[in-house]
C-alpha positions as CSV (number, residue, x, y, z in Angstrom):
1,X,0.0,0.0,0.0
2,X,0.8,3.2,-0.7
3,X,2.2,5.8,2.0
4,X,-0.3,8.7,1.8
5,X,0.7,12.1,0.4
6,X,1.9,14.8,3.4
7,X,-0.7,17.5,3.5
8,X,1.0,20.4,2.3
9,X,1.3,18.4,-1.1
10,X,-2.5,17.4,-1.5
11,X,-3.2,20.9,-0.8
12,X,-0.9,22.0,-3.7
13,X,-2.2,19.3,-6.3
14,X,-6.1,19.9,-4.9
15,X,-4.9,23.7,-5.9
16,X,-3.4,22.9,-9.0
17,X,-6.6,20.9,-9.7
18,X,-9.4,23.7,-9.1
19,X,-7.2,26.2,-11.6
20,X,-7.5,23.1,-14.1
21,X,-3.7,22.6,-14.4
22,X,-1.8,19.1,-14.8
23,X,-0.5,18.2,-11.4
24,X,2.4,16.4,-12.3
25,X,3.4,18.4,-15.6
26,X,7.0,19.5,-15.6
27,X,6.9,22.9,-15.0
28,X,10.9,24.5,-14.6
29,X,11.7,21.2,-13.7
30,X,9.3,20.0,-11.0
31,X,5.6,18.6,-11.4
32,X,3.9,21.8,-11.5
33,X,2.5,21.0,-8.2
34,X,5.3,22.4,-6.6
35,X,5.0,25.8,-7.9
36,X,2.4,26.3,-5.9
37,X,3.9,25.2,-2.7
38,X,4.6,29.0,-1.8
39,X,0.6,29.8,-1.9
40,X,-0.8,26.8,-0.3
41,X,1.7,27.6,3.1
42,X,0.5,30.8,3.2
43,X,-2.7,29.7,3.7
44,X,-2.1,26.7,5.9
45,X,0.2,28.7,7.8
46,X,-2.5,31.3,8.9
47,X,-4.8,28.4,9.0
48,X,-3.4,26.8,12.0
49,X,-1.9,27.6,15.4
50,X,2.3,27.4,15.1
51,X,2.8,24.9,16.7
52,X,0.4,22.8,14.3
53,X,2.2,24.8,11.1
54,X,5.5,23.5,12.4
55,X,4.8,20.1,12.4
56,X,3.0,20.4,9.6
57,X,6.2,22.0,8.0
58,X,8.2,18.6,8.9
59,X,5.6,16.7,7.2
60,X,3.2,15.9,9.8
61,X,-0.1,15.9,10.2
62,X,-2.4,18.2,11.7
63,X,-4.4,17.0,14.2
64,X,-6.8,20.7,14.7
């Protein structure tokens, strides 16, 4: 089974979705995904306490 994606990334690949672009299209190298990365932590970051954005940050899970 496959290990499940960390949140930040579903949140950039459900963004990347809703604008109707190609998740894993190489876009300057990466799956375009990733080019959204900077957006989708500015959000979770004021979505959340920091203590949850940290461990969010290290990839895990927020439990709020």
């Amino acid at each position: 089974m496959r290990k499940p994606k960390p949140p930040r990334e579903r949140a950039a690949r459900a963004l990347c979705t809703s604008r109707g672009l190609p998740e894993n299209t190489k876009f300057e190298g990466r799956p375009m995904w990733e080019s959204l990365m900077p957006e989708v932590d500015i959000v979770l970051k004021a979505a959340q306490t920091p203590e949850e954005w940290a461990r969010l940050r290290e990839g895990g899970e927020s439990h709020g």
